[in-house]
C-alpha positions, 0 to 999 in steps of 0.5 A, a space after each residue: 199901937 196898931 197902924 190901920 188903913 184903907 189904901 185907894 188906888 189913884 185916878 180912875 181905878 177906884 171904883 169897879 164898873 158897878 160904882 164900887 169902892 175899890 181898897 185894900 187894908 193895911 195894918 202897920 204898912 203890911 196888906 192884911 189880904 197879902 198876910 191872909 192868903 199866905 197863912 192859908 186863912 183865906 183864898 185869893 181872888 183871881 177871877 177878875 184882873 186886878 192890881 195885886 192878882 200876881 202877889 194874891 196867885 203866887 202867895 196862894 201857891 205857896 200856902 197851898 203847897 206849905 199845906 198852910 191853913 185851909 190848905 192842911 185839908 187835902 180834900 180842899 180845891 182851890 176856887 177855879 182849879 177844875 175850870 
């Protein structure tokens, strides 16, 4: 049997300027974003500052340079690379 879960951040970081709710999955303890971007399946948000920025961003670089999921298409630029 599969663990699901919404994790919130304490205190005040748990909505954005815009009123949102901000949390991460998890499924059995693991952050289900963590495991998707280092399998290449999707690409992480590095736009904005955030708690998990440094994990998201290092994950990112090694799926792409293990040309992992999307990353296997060698035409593909990550989001913000040509800024």
């Amino acid at each position: 049997m599969c663990r699901q879960s919404l994790v919130f951040p304490s205190g005040s970081d748990r909505r954005d300027r815009y009123g949102r709710t901000l949390a991460h999955g998890e499924l059995d303890g693991q952050d289900v974003g963590e495991q998707m971007i280092a399998d290449g399946y999707t690409h992480a948000s590095l736009q904005f500052p955030h708690r998990r920025m440094d994990t998201y961003g290092m994950l990112q670089r090694k799926a792409l340079e293990g040309k992992k999921g999307l990353w296997a298409d060698e035409g593909l630029i990550a989001p913000g690379a040509n800024e």
